[in-house]
BAROKE-506138 format. One record per atom (N, C-alpha, C): residue number from 1; x negated, y negated, z negated. Coordinates in nm, 4 decimals, decimal comma. Each point is the difference from the previous one (the first is absolute). Layout:
BEGIN
{n->NUM	px->X	py->Y	pz->Z} .
...
END
This chain:
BEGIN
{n->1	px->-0,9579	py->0,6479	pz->1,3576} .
{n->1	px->0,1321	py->-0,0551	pz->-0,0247} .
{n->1	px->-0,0158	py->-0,1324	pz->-0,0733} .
{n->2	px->0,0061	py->-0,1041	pz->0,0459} .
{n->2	px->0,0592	py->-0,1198	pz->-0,0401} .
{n->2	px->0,1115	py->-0,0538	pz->-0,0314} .
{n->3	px->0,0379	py->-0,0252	pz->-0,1506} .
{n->3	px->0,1198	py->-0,0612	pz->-0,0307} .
{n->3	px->-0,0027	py->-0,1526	pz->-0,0102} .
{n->4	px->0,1069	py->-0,0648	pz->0,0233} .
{n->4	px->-0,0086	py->-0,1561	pz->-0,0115} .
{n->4	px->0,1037	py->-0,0264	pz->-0,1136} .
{n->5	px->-0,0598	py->-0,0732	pz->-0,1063} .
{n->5	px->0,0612	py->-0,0505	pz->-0,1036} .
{n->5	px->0,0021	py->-0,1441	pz->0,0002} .
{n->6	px->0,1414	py->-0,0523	pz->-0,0189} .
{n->6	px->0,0541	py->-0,1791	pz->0,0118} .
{n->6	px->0,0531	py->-0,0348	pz->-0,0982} .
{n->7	px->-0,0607	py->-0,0773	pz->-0,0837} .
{n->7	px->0,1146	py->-0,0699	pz->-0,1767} .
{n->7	px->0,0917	py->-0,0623	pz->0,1012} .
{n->8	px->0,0922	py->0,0391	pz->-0,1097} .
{n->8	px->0,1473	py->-0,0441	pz->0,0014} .
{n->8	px->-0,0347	py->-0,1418	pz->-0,0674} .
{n->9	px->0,0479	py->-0,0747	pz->0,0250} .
{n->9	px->0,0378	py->-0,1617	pz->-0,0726} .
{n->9	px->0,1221	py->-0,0224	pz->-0,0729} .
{n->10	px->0,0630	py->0,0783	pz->0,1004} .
{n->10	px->0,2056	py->-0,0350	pz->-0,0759} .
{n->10	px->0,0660	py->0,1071	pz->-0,0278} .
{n->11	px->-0,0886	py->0,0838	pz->-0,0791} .
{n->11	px->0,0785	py->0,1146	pz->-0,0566} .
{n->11	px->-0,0241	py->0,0372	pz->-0,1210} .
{n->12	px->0,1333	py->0,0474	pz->-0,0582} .
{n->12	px->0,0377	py->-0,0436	pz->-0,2055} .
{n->12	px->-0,1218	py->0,1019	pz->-0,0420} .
{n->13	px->-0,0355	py->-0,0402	pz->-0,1040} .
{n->13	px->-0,1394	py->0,0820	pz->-0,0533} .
{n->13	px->0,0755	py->0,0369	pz->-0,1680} .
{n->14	px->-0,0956	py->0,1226	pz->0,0143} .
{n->14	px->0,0626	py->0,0648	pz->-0,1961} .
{n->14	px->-0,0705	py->-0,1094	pz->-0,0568} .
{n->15	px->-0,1082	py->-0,0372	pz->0,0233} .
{n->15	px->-0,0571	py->-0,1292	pz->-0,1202} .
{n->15	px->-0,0646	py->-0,0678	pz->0,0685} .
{n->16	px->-0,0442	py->-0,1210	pz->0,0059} .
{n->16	px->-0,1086	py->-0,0935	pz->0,0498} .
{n->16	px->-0,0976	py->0,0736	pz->0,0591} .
{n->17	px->-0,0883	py->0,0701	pz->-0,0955} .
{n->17	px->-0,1410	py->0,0293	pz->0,0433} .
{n->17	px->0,0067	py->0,1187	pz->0,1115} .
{n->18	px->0,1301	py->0,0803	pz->0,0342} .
{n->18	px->0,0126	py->0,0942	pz->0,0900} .
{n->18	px->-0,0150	py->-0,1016	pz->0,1156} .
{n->19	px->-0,0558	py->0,0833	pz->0,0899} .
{n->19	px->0,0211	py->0,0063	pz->0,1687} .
{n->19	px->0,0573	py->0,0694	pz->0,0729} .
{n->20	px->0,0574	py->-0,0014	pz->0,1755} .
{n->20	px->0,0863	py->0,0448	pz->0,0223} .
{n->20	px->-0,0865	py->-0,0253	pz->0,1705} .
{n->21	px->0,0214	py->0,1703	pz->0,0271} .
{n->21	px->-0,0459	py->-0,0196	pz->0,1532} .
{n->21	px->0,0917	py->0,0952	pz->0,1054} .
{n->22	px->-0,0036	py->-0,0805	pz->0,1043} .
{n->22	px->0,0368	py->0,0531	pz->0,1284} .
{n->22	px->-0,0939	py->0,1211	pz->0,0513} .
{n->23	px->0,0548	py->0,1429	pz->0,0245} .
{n->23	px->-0,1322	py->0,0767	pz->0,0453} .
{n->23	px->0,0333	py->0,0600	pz->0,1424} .
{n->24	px->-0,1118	py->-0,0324	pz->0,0598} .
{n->24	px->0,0504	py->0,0620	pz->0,1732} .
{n->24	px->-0,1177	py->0,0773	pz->0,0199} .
{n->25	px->0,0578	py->0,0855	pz->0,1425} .
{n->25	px->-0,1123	py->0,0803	pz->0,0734} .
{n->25	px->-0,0802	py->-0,0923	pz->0,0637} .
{n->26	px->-0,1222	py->0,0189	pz->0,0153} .
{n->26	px->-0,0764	py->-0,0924	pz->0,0805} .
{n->26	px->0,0616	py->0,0095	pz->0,1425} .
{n->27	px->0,0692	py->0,0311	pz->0,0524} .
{n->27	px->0,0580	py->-0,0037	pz->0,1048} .
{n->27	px->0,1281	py->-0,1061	pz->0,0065} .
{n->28	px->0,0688	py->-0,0128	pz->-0,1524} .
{n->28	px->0,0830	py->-0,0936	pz->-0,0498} .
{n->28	px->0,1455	py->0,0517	pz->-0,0291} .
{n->29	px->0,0122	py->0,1688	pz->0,0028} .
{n->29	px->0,0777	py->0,0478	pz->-0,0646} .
{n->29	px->0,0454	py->-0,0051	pz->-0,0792} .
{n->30	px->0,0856	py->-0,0496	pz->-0,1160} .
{n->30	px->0,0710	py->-0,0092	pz->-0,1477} .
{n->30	px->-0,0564	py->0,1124	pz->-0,0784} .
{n->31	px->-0,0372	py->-0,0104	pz->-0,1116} .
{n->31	px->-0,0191	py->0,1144	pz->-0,0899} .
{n->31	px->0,0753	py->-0,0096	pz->-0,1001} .
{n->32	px->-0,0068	py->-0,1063	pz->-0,0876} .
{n->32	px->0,0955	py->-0,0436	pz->-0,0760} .
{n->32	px->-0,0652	py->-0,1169	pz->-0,0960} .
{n->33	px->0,0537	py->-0,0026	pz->-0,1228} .
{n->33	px->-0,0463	py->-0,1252	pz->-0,0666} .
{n->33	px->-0,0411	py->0,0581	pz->-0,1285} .
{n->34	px->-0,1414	py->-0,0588	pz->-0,0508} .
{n->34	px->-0,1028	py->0,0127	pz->-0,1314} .
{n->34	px->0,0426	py->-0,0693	pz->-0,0841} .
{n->35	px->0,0401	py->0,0103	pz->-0,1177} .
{n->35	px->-0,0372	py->-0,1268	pz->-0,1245} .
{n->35	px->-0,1590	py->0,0418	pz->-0,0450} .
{n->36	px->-0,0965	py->-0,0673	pz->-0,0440} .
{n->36	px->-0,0757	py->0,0144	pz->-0,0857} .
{n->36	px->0,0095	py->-0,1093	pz->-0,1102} .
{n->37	px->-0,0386	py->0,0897	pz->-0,1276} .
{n->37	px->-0,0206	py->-0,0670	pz->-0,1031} .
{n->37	px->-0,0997	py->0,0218	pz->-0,1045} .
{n->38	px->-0,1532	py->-0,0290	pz->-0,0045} .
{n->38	px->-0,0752	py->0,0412	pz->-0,0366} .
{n->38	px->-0,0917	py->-0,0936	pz->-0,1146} .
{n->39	px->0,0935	py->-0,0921	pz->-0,0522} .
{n->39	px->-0,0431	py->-0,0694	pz->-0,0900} .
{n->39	px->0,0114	py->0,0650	pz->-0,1486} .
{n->40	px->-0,0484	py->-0,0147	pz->-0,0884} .
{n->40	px->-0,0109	py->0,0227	pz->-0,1806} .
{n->40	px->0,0986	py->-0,1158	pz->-0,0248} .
{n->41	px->0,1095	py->0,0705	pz->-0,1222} .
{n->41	px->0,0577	py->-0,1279	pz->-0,0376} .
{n->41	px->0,0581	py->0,1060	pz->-0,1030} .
{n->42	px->0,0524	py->-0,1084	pz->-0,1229} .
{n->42	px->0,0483	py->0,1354	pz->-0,1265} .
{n->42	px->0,1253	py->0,0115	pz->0,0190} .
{n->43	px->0,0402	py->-0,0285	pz->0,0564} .
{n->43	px->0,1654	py->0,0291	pz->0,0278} .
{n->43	px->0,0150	py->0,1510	pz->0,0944} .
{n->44	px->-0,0830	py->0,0428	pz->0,0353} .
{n->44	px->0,0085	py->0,1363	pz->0,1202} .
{n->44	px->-0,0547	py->0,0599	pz->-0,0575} .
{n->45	px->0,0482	py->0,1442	pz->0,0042} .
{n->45	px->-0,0800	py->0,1286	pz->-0,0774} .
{n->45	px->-0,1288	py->0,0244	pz->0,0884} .
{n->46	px->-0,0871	py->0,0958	pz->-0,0972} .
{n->46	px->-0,0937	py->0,0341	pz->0,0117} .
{n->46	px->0,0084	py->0,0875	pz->0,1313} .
{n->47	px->-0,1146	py->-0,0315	pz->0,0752} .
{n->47	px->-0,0447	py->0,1212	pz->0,0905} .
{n->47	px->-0,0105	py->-0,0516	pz->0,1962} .
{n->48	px->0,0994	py->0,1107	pz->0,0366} .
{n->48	px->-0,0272	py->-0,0098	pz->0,1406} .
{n->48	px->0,1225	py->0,0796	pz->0,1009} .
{n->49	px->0,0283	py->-0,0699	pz->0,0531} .
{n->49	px->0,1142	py->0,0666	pz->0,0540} .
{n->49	px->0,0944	py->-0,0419	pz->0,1294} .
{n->50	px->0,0549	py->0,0831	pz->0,0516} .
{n->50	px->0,0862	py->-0,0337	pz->0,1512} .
{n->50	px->0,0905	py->0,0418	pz->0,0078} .
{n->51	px->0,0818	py->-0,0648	pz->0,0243} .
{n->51	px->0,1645	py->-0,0157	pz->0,0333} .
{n->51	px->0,0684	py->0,0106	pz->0,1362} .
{n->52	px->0,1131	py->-0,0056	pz->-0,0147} .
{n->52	px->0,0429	py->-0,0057	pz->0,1406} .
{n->52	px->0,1765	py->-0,1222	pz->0,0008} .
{n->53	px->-0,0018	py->-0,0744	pz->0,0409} .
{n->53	px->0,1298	py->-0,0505	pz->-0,0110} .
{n->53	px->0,1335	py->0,0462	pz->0,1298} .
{n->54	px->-0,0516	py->0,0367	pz->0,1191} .
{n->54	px->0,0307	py->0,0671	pz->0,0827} .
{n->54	px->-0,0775	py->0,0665	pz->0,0574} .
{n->55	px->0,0869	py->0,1759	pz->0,0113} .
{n->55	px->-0,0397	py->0,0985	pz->0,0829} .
{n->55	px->-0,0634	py->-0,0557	pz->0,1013} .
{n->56	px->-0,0564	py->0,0934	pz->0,0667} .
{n->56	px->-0,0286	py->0,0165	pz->0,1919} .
{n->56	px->0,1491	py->0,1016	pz->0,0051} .
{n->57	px->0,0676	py->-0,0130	pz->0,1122} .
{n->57	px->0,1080	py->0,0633	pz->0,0557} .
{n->57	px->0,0373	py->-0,0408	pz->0,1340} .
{n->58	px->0,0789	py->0,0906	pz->0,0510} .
{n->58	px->0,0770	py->-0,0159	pz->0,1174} .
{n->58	px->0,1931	py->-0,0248	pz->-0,0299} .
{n->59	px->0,0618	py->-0,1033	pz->0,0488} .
{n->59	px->0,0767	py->-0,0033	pz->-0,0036} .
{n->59	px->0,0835	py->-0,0380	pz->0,1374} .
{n->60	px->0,0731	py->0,0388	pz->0,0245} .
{n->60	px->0,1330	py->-0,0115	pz->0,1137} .
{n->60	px->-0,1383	py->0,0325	pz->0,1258} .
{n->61	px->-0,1254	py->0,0079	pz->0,0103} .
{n->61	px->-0,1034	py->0,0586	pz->0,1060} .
{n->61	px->-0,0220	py->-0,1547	pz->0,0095} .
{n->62	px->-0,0266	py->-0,0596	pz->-0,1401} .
{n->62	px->-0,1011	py->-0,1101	pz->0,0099} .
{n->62	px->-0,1171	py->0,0301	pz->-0,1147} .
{n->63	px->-0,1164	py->-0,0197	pz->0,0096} .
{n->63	px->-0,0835	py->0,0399	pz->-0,1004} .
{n->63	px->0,0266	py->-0,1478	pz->-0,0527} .
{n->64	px->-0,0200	py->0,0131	pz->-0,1992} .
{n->64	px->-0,0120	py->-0,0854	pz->-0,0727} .
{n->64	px->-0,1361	py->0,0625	pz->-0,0760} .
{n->65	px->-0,0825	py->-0,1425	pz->-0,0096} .
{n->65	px->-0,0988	py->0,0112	pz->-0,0550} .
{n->65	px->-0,0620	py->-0,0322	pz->-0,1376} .
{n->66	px->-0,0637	py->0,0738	pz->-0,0725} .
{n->66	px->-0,0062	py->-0,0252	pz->-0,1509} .
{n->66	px->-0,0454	py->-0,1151	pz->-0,0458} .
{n->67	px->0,0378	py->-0,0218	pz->-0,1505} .
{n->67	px->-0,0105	py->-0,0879	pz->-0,0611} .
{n->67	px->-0,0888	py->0,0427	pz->-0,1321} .
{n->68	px->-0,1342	py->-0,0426	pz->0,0057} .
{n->68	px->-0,0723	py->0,0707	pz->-0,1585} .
{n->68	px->-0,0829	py->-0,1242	pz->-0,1091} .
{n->69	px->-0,0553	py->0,0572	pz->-0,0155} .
{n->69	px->-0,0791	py->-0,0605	pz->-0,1125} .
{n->69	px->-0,0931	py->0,0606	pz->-0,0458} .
{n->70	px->-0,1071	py->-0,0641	pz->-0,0325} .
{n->70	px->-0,1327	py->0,0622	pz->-0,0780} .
{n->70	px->-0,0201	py->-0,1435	pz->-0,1361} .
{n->71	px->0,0242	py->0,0950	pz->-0,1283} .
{n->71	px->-0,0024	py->-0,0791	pz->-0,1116} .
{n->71	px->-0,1305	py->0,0124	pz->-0,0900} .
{n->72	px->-0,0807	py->-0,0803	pz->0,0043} .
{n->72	px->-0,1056	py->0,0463	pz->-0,0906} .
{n->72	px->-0,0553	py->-0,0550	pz->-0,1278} .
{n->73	px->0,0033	py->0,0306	pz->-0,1604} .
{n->73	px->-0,0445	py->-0,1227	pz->-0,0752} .
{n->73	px->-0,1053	py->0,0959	pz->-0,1023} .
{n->74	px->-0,0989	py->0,0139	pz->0,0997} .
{n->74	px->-0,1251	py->0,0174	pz->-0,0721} .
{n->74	px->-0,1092	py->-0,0075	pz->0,0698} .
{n->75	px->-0,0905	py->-0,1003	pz->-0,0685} .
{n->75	px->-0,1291	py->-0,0457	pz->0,0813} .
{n->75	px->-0,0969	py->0,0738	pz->0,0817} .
{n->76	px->-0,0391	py->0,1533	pz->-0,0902} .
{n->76	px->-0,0691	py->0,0856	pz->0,0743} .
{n->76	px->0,0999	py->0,0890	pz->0,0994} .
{n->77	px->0,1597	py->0,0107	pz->0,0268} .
{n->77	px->0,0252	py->0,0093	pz->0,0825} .
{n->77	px->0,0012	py->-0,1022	pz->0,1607} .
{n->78	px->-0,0101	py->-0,1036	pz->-0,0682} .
{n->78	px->0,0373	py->-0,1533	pz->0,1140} .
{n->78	px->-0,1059	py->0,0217	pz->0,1080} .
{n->79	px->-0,1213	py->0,0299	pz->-0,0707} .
{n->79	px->-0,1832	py->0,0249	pz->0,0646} .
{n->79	px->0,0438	py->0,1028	pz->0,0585} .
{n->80	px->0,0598	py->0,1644	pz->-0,0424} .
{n->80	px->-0,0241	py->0,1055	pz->0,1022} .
{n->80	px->0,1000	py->0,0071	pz->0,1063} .
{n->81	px->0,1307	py->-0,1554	pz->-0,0142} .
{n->81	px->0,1157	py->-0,0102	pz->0,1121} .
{n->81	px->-0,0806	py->-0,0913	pz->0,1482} .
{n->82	px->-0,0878	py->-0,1001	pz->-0,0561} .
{n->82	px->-0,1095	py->-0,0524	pz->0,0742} .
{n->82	px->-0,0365	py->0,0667	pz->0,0630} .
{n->83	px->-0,0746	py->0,1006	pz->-0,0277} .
{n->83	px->-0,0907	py->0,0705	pz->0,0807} .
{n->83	px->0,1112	py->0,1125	pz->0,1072} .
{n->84	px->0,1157	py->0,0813	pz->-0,0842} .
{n->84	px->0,0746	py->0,0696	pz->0,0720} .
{n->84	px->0,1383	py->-0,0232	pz->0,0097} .
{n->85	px->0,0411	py->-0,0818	pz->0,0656} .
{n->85	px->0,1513	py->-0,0409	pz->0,0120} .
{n->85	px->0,0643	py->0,1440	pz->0,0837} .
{n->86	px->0,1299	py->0,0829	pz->-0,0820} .
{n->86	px->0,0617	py->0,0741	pz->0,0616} .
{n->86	px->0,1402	py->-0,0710	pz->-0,0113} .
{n->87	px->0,0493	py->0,0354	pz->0,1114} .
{n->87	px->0,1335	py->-0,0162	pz->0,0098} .
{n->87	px->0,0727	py->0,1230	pz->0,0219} .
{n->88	px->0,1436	py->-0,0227	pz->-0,0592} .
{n->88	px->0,0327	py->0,1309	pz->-0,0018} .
{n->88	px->0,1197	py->-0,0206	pz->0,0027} .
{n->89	px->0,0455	py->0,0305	pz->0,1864} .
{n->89	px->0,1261	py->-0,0292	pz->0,0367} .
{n->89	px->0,0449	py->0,1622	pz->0,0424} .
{n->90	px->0,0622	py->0,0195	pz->-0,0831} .
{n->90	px->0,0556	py->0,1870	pz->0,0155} .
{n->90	px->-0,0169	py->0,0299	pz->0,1669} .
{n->91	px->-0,1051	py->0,0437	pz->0,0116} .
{n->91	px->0,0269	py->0,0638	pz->0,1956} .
{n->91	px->-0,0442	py->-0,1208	pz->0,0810} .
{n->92	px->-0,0367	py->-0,0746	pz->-0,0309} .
{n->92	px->0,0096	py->-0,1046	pz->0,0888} .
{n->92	px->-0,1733	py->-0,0104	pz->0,0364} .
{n->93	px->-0,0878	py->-0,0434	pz->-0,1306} .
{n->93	px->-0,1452	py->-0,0541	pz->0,0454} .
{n->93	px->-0,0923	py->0,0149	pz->-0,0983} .
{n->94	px->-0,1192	py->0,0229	pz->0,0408} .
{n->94	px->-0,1325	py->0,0076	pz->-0,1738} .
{n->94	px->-0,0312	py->-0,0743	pz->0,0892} .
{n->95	px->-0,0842	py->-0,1067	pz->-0,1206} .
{n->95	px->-0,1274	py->-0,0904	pz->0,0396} .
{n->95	px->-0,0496	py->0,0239	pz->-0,1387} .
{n->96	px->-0,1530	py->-0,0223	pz->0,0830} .
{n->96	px->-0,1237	py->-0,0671	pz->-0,1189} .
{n->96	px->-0,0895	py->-0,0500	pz->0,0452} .
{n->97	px->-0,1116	py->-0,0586	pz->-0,0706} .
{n->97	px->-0,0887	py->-0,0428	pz->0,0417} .
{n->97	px->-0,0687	py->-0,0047	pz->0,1178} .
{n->98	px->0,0058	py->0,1607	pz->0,0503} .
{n->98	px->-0,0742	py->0,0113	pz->0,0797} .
{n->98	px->0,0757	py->-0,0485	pz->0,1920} .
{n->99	px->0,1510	py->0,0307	pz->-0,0715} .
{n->99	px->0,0668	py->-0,0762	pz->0,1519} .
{n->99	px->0,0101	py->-0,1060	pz->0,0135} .
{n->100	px->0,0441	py->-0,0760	pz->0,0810} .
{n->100	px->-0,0626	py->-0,0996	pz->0,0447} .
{n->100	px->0,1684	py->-0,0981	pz->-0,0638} .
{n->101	px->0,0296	py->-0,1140	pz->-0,0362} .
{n->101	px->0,0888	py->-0,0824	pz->-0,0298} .
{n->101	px->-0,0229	py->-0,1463	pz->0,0279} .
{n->102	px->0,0983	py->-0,0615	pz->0,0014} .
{n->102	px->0,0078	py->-0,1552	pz->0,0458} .
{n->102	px->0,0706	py->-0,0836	pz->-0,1323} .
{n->103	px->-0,0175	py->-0,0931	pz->-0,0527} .
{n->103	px->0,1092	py->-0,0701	pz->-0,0712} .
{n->103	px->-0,0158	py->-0,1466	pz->0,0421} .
{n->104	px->0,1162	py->-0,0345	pz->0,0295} .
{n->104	px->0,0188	py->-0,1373	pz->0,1121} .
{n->104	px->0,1374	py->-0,0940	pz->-0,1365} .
{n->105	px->-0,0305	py->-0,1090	pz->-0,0281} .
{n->105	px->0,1055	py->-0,0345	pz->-0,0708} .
{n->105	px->0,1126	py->-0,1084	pz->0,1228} .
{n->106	px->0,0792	py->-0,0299	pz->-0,0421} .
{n->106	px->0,1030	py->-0,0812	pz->0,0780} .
{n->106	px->-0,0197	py->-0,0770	pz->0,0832} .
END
């Protein structure tokens, strides 16, 4: 399974140092959209963590696709997100390392 990941250029970010990606099936299916934010800065609490800003759902028998985030502000976590990026779109997809991903910017 190959996923394809695309930065966004023109889309509002929680802070500067976040990123923001487009995620599709390698086939080019919609999955939905990533923030990452994996910088140290003292303004963000400690630790590691994922969000969601929109569900995955079905509405009127159109699927809408999630909206998340992976927040991280600790160094020896940043190294073990490197090595294993999970995403974690309720029902939708796991990745890690070992599957295969694309990141293409604008």
């Amino acid at each position: 399974m190959a996923l394809h990941l695309r930065r966004f250029a023109d889309i509002p970010l929680p802070h500067p140092d976040a990123k923001a990606f487009e995620v599709k099936e390698a086939d080019g299916r919609p999955l939905g959209v990533l923030y990452m934010d994996f910088f140290t800065r003292a303004s963000k609490s400690q630790g590691a963590w994922c969000g969601e800003y929109r569900d995955h759902k079905w509405l009127d028998g159109k699927e809408i696709n999630p909206v998340v985030t992976i927040v991280c502000n600790s160094i020896i976590l940043q190294l073990r997100l490197r090595r294993y990026l999970v995403l974690m779109m309720p029902g939708l997809f796991f990745m890690n390392s070992d599957m295969g991903f694309r990141v293409s910017s604008p």
